[in-house]
SERO-4910 file (N, C-alpha, C, O; in steps of 0.05 Angstrom, whole numbers):
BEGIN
 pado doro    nc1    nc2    nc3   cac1   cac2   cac3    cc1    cc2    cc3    oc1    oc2    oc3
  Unk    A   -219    571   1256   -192    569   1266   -172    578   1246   -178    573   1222
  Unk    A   -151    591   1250   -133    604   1236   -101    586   1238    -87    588   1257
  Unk    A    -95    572   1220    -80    564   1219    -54    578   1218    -52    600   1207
  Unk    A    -27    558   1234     -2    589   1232      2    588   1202    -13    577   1186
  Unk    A     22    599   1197     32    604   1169     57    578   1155     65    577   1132
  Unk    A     62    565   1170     79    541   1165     62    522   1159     73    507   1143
  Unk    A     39    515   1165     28    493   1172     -1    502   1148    -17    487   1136
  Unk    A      1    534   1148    -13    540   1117      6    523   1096      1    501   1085
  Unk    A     22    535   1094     44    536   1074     46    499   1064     53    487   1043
  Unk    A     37    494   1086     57    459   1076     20    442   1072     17    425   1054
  Unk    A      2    449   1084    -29    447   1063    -31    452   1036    -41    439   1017
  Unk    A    -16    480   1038    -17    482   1008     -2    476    992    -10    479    969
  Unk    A     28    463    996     41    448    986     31    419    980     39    408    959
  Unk    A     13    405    998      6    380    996    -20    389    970    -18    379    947
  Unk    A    -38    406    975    -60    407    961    -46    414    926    -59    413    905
  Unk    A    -19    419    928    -13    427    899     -2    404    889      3    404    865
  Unk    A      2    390    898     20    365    900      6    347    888     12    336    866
  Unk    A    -16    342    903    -43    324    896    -54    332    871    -61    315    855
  Unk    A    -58    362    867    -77    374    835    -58    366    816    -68    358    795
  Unk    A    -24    364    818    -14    363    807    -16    332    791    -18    325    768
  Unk    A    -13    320    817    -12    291    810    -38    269    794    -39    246    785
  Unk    A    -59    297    797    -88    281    783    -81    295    753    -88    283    733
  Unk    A    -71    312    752    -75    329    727    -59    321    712    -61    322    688
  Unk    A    -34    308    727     -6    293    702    -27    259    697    -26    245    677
  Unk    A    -36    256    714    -51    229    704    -67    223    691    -70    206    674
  Unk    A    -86    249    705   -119    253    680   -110    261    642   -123    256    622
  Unk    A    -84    274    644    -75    282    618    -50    261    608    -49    264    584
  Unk    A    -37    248    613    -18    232    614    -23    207    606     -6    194    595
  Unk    A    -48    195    612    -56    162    612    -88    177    592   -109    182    604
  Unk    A    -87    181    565   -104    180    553   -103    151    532    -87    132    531
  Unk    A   -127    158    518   -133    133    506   -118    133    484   -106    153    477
  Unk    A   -117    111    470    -92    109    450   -110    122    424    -97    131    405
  Unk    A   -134    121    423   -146    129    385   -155    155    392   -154    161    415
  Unk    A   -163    169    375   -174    199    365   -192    196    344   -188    209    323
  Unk    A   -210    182    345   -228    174    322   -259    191    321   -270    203    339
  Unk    A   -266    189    295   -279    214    286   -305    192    277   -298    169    270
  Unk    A   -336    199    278   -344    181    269   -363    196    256   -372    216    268
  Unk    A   -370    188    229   -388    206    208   -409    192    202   -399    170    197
  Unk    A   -435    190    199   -456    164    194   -474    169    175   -498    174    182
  Unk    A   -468    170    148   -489    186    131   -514    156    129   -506    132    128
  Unk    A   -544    166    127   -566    147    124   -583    170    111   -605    174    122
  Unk    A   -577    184     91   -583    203     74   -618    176     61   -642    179     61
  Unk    A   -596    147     50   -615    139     43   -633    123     43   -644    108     27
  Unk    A   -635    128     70   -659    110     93   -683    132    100   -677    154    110
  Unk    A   -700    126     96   -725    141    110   -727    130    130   -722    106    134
  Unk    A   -741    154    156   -749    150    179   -756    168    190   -751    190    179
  Unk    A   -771    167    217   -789    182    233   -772    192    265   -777    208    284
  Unk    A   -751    175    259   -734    173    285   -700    178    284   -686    168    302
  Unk    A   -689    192    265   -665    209    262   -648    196    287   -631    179    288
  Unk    A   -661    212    307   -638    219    334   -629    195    337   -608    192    350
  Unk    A   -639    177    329   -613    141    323   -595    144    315   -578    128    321
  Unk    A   -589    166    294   -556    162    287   -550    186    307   -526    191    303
  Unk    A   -556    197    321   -542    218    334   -539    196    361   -517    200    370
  Unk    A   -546    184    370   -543    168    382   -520    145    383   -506    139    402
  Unk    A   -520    133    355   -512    113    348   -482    123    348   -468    105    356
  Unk    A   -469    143    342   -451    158    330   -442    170    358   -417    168    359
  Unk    A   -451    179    378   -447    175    406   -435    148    412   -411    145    415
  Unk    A   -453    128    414   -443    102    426   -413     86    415   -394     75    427
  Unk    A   -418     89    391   -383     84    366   -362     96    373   -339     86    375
  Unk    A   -375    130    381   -347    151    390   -335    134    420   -314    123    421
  Unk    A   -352    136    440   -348    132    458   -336    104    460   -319    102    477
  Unk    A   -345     72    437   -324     54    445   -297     46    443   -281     31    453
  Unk    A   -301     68    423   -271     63    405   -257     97    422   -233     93    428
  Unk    A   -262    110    425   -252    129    443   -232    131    474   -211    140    483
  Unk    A   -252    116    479   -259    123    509   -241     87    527   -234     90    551
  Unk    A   -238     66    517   -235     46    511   -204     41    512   -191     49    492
  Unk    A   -191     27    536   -163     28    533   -151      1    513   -148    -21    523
  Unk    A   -147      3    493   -126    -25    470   -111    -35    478   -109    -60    479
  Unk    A    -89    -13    491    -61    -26    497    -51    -23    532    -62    -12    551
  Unk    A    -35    -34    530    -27    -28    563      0    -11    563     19    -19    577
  Unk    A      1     16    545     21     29    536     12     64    552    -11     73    549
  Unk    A     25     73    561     23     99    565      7    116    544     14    111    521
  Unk    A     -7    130    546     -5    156    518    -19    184    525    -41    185    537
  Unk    A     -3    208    518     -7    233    526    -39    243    503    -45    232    482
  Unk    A    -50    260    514    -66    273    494    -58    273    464    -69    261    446
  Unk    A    -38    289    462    -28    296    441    -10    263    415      6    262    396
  Unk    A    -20    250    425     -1    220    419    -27    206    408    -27    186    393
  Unk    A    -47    219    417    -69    188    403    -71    188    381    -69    210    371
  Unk    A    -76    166    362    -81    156    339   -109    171    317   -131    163    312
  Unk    A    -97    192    307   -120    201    286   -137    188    274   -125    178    255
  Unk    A   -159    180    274   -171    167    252   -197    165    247   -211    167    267
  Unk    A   -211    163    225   -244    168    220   -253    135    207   -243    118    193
  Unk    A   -276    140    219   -298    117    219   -322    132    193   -339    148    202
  Unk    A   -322    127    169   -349    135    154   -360    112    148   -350     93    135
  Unk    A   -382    115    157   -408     99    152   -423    114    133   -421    138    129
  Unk    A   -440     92    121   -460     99     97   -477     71    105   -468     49     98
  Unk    A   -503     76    119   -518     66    121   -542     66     96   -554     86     86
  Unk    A   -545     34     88   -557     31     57   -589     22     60   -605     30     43
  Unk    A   -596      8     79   -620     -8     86   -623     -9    117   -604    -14    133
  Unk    A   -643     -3    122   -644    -16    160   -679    -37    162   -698    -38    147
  Unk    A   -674    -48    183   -694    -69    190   -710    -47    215   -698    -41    236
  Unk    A   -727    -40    212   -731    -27    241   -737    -50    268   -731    -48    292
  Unk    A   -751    -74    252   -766    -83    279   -741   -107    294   -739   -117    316
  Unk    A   -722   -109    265   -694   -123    283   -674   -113    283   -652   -124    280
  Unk    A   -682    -84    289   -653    -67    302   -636    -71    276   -622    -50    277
  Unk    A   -629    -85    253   -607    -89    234   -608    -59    210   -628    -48    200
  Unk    A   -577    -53    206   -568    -46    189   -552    -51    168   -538    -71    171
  Unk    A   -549    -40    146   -536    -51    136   -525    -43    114   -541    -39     96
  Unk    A   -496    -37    108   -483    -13     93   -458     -9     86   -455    -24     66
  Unk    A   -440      2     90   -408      6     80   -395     24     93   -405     46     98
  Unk    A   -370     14     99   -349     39    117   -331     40    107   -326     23     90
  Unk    A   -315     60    112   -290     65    108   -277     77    134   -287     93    150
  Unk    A   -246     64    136   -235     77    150   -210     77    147   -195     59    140
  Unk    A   -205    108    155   -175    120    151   -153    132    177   -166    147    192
  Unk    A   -135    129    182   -120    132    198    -91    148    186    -80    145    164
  Unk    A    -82    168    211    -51    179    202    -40    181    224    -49    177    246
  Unk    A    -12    190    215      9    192    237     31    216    228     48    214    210
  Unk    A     26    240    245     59    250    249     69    247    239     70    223    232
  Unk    A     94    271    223    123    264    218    139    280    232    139    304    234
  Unk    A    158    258    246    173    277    260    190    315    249    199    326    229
  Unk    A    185    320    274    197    351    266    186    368    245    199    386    234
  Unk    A    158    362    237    144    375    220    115    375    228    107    359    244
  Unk    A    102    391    218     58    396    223     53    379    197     35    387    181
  Unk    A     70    354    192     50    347    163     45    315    177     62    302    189
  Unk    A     16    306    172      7    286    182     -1    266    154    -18    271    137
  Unk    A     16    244    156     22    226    142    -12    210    140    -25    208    161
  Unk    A    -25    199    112    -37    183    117    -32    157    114    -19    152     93
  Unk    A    -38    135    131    -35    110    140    -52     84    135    -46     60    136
  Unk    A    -75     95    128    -85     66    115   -109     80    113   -116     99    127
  Unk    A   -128     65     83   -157     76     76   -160     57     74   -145     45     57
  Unk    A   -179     41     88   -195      5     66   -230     24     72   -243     39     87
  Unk    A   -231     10     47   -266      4     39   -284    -21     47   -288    -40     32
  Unk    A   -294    -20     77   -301    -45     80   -339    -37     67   -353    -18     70
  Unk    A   -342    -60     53   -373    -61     31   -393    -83     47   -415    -87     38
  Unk    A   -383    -98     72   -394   -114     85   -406   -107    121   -408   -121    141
  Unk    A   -409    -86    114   -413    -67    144   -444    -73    151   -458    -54    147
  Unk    A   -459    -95    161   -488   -110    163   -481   -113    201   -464   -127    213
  Unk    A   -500    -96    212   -499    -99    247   -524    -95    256   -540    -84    241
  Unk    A   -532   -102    279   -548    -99    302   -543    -72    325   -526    -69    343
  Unk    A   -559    -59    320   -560    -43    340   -582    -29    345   -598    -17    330
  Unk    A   -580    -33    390   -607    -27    388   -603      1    416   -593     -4    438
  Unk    A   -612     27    406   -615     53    416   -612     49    444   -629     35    456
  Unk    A   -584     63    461   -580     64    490   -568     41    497   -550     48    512
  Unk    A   -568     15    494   -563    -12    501   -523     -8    494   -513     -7    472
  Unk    A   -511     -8    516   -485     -6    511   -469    -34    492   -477    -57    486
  Unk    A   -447    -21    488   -437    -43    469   -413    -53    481   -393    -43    490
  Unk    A   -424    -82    481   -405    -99    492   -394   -112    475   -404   -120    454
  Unk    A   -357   -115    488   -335   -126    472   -323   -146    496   -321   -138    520
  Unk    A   -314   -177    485   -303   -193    492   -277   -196    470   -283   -201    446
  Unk    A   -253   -194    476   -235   -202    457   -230   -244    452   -221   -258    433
  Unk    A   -242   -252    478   -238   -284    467   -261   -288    463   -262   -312    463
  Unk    A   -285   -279    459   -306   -292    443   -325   -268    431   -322   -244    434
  Unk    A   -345   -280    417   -353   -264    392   -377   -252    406   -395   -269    407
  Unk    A   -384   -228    417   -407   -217    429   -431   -203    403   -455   -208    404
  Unk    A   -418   -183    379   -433   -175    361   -418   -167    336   -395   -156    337
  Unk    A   -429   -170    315   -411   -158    280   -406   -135    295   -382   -133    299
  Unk    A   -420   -115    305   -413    -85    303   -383    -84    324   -362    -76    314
  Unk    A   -383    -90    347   -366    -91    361   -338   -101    345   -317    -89    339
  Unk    A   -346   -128    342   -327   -143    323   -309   -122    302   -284   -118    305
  Unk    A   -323   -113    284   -322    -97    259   -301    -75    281   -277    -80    283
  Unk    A   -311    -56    293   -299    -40    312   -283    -33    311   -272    -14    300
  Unk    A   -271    -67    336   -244    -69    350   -226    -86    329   -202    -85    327
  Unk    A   -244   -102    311   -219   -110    286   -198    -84    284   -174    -87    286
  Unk    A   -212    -54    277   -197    -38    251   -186    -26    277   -161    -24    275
  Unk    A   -197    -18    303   -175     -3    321   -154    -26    323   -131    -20    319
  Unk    A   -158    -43    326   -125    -61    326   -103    -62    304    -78    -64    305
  Unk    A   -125    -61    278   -112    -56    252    -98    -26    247    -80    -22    231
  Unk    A   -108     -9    262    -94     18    257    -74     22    278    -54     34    273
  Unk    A    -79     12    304    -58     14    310    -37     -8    315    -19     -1    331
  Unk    A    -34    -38    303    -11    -48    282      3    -28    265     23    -15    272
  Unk    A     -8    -28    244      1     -4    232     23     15    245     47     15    241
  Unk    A      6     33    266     22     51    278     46     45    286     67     55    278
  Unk    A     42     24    306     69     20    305     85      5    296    108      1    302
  Unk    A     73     -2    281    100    -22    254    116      9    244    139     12    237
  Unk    A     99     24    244    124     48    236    134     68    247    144     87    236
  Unk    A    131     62    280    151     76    290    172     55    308    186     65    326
  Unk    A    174     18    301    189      7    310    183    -15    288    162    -15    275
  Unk    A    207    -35    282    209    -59    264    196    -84    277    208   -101    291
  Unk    A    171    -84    270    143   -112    278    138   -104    301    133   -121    319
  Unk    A    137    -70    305    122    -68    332     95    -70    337     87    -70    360
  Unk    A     83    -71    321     52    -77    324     45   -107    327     30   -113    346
  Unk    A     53   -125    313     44   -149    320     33   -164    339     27   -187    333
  Unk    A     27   -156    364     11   -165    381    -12   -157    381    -28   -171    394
  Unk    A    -24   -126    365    -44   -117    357    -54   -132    332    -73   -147    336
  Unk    A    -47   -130    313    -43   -160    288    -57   -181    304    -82   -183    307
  Unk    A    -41   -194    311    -52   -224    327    -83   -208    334   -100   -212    317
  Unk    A    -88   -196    350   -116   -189    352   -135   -184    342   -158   -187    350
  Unk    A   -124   -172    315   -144   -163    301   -147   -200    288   -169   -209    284
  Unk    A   -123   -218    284   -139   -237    276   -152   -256    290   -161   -274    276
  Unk    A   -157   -260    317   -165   -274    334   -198   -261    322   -217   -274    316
  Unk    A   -195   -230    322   -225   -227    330   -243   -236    293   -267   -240    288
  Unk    A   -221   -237    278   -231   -247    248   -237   -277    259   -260   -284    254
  Unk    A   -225   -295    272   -226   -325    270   -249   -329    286   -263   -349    282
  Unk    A   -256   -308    309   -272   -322    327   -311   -305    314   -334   -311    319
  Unk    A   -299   -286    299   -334   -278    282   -342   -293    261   -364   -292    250
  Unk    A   -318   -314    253   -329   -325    227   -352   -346    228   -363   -359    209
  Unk    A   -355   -347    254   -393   -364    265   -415   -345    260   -435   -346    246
  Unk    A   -408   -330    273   -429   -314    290   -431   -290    275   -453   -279    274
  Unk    A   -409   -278    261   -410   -255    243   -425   -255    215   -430   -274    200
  Unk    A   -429   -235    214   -435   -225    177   -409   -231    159   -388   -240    168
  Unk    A   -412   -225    133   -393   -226    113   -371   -207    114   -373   -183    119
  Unk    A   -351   -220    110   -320   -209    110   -298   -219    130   -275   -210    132
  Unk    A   -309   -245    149   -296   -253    159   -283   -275    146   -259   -280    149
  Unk    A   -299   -291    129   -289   -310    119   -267   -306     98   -264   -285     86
  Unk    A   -247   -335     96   -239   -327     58   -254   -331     43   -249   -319     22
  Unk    A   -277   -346     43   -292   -350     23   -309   -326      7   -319   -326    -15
  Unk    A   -309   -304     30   -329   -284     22   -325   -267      8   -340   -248      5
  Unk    A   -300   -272     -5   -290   -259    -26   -256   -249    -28   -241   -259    -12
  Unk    A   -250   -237    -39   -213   -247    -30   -209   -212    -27   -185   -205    -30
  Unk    A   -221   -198    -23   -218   -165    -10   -228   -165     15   -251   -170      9
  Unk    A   -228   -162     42   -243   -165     64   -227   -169     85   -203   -167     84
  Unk    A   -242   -176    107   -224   -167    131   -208   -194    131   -184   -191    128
  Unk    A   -218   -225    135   -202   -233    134   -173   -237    119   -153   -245    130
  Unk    A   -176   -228     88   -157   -233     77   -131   -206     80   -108   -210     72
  Unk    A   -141   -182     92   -125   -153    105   -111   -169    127    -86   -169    124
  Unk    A   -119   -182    149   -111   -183    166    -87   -216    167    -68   -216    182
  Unk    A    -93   -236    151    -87   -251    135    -50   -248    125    -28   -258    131
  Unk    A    -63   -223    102    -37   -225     90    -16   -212    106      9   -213    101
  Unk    A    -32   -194    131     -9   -182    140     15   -197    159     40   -196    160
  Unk    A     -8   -213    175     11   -232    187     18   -255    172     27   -274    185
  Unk    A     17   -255    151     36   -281    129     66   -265    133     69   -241    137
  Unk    A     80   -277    131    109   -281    130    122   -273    102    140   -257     96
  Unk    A    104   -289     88    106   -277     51    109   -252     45    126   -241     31
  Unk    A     87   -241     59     87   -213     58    101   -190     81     91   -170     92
  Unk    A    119   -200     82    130   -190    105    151   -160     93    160   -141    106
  Unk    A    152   -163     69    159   -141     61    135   -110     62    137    -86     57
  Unk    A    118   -125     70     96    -96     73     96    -84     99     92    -60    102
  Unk    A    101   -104    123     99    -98    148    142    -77    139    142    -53    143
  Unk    A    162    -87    133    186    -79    134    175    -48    123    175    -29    138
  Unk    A    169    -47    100    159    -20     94    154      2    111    164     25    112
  Unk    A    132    -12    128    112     15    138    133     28    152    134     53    153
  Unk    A    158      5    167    177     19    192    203     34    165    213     55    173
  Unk    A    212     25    140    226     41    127    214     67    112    227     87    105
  Unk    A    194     64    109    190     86     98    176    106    116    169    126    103
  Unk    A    172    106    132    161    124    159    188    129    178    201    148    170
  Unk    A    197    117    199    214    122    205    245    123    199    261    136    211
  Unk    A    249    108    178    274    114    171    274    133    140    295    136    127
  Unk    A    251    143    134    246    157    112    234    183    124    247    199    138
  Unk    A    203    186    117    194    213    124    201    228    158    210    251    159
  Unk    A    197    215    180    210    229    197    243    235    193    252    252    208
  Unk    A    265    220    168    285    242    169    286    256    154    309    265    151
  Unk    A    266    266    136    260    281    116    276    313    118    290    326    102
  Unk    A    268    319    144    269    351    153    296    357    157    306    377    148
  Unk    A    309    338    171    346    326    170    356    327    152    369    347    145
  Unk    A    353    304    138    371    296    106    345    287     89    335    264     87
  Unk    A    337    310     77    326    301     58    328    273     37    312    254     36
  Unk    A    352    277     21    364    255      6    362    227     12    354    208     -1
  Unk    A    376    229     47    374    207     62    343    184     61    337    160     57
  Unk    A    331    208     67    302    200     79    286    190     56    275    168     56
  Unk    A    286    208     35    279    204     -1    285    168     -4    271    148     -4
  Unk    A    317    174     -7    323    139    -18    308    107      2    299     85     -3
  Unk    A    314    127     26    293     99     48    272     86     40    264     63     39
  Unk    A    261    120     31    221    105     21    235     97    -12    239     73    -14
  Unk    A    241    106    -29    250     95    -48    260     62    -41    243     45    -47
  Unk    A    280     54    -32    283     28    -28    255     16    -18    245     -1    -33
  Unk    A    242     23      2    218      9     13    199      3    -14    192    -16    -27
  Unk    A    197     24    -14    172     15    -41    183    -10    -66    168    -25    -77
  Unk    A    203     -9    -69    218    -25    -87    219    -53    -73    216    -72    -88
  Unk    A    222    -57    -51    225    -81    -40    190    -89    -44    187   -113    -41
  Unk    A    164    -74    -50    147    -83    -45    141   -109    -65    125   -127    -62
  Unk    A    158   -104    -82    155   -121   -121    163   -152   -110    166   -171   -125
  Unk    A    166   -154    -77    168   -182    -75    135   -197    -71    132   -221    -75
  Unk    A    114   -179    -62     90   -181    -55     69   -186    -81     52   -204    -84
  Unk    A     78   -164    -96     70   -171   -126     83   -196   -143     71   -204   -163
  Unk    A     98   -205   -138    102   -226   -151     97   -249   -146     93   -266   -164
  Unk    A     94   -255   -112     79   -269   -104     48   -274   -109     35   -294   -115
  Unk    A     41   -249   -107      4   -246   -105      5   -221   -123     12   -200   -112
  Unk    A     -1   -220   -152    -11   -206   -169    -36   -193   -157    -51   -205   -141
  Unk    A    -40   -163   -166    -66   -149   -158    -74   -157   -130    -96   -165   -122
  Unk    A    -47   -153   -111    -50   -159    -82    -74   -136    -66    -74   -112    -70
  Unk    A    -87   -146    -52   -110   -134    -37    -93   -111    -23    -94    -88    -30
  Unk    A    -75   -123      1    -52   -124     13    -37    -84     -2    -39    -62      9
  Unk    A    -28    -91    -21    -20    -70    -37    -42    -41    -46    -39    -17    -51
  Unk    A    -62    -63    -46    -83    -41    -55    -89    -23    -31    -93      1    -35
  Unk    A    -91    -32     -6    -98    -12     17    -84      0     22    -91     22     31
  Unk    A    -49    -10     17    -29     10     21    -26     29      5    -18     50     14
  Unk    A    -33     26    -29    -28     50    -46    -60     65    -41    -61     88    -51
  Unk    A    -72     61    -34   -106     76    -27    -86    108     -9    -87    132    -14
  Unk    A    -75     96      9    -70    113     27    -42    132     19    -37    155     25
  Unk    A    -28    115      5     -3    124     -3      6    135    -28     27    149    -27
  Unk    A     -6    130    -56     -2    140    -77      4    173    -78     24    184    -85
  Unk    A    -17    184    -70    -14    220    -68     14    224    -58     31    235    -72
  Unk    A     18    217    -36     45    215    -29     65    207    -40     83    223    -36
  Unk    A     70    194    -49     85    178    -61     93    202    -88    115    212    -90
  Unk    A     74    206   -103     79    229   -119     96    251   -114    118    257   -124
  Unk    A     82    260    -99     88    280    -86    117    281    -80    128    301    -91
  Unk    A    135    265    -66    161    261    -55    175    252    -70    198    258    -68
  Unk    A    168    237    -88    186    231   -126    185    252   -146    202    250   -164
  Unk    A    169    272   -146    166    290   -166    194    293   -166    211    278   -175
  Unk    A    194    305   -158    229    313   -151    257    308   -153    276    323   -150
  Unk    A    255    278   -162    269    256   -157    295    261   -176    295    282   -190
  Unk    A    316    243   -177    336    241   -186    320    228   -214    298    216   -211
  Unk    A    330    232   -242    323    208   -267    326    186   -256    306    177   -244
  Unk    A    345    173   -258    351    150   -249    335    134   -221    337    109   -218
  Unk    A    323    146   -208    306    139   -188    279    144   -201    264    128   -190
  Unk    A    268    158   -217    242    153   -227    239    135   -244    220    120   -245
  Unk    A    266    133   -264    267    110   -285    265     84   -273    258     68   -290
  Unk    A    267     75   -257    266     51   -231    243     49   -217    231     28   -214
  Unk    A    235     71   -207    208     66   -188    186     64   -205    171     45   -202
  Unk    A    180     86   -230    165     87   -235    148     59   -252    124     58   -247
  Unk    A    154     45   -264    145     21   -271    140      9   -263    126     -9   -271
  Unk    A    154     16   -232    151    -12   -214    126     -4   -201    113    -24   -195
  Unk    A    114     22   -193     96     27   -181     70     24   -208     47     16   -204
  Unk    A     77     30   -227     53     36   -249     44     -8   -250     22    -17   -253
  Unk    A     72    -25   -246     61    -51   -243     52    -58   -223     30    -68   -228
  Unk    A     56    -60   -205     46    -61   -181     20    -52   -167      7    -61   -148
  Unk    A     16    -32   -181    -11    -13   -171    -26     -2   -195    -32     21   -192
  Unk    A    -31     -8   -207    -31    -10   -238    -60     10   -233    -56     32   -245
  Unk    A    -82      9   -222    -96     37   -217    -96     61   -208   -114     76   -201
  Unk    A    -67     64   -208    -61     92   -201    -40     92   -219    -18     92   -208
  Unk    A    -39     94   -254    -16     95   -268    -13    118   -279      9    129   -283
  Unk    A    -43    131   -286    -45    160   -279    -31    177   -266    -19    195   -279
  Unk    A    -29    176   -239    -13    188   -228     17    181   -230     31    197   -243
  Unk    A     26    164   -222     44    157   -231     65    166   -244     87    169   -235
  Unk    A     51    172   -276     62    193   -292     79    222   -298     95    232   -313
  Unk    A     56    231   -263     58    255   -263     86    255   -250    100    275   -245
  Unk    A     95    225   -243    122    239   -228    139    242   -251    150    264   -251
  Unk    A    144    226   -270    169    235   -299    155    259   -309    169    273   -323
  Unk    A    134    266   -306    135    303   -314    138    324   -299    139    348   -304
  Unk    A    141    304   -273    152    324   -253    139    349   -243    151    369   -237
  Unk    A    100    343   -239     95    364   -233     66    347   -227     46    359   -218
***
């Protein structure tokens, strides 16, 4: 049958209507992370490899694929960030591993291609269960597995983060999560949930951030990101003194808590930077920061330096 040409016309208006409407949705409502997952077991012998190609599948896909928030987000908006594993020992006949991660996260600066980094921790307590094909299940009110746990702790922790710096305590409901899921593994989990298990670890990251004490670290992330490097490209000067003040306000954290954990994850990720955007600096603004950063962060005094030589 040959349809007239009006009644073409308005099919194919509906049929464009509809592609249109899957394709603004299928691209429009993506997932909030962009995470990368690396799994070195260089020093495990075995007969059976395709477990980490596997395993490294299953990680991508939870933390991927996996909606966090109940926030819109375009392709281009999701959260950068890498998962490295270093698998040290495995159990074959009880599925257990057991090893060290790291993970790093960045963000955008407005009006520029330079992508800010946002947090590096070294977690040294990375001990899980996993067994080949068996999907991984996550409950946020109760404790299903370390690996899961471990997971969705750091996607909540990165994106806190995120948006503590593109709004003032916008992340905090992600916060709260990440510590719910510290309070409710400290049964059922491996090491790093507790305080006891040492005073670097997830509980005490997640801890100090929602302390109040330290509330000058959460003020930071939003001054020196948005009211600093995204106006960088604007007013330089402007943007300069922002993170300058921020970092300076941090000497309330240090005085409180000497050789703060807290501090240490933030200068992991931020020192290079930090350089970098002071080299430059006015005297009088290096004569000021710099002490305060060489006290405060006292393993990176090295660098440090290089900003009064200015190069």
């Amino acid at each position: 049958m040959i349809l007239p040409t009006p009644l073409k016309k308005y099919w194919m208006i509906k049929f464009l209507a509809l592609f249109l409407f899957l394709f603004t949705n299928l691209f429009s409502n993506a997932q909030e992370l962009l995470a990368n997952v690396v799994i070195n077991h260089s020093s495990v012998q075995s007969s059976d490899d395709y477990i980490y190609d596997n395993m490294k599948k299953s990680f991508l896909e939870f933390l991927n694929n996996r909606k966090w928030t109940g926030d819109k987000y375009k392709l281009e908006e999701r959260i950068e960030c890498s998962f490295f594993i270093t698998i040290n020992s495995r159990n074959i006949s009880s599925n257990t591993f057991s090893g060290t991660l790291q993970v790093q996260s960045g963000r955008p600066v407005y009006g520029t291609n330079y992508k800010s980094t946002m947090f590096i921790v070294n977690d040294n307590d990375f001990d899980f269960t996993y067994i080949d094909q068996q999907p991984l299940d996550f409950n946020q009110n109760e404790f299903t597995s370390n690996l899961t746990s471990v997971l969705a702790y750091y996607a909540y922790v990165i994106l806190g983060i995120d948006y503590d710096s593109f709004s003032k305590e916008g992340g905090g409901i992600y916060f709260t999560k990440a510590f719910d899921i510290a309070t409710l593994s400290q049964n059922g989990g491996g090491l790093g949930w507790r305080s006891t298990d040492g005073s670097q670890n997830r509980y005490w990251l997640i801890e100090n951030i929602n302390n109040g004490a330290f509330k000058s670290f959460r003020d930071c992330l939003y001054k020196y990101h948005r009211e600093g490097l995204d106006l960088m490209q604007s007013n330089k000067k402007q943007g300069e003194y922002s993170i300058y003040k921020s970092l300076m306000a941090l000497e309330a954290i240090h005085k409180r808590q000497p050789s703060s954990y807290l501090l240490q994850v933030f200068f992991n990720a931020k020192s290079d930077e930090v350089v970098n955007i002071f080299k430059n600096a006015s005297d009088e603004q290096k004569e000021k920061l710099v002490p305060l950063l060489i006290k405060i962060d006292p393993g990176n005094t090295k660098k440090y330096n290089k900003i009064i030589k200015g190069n």
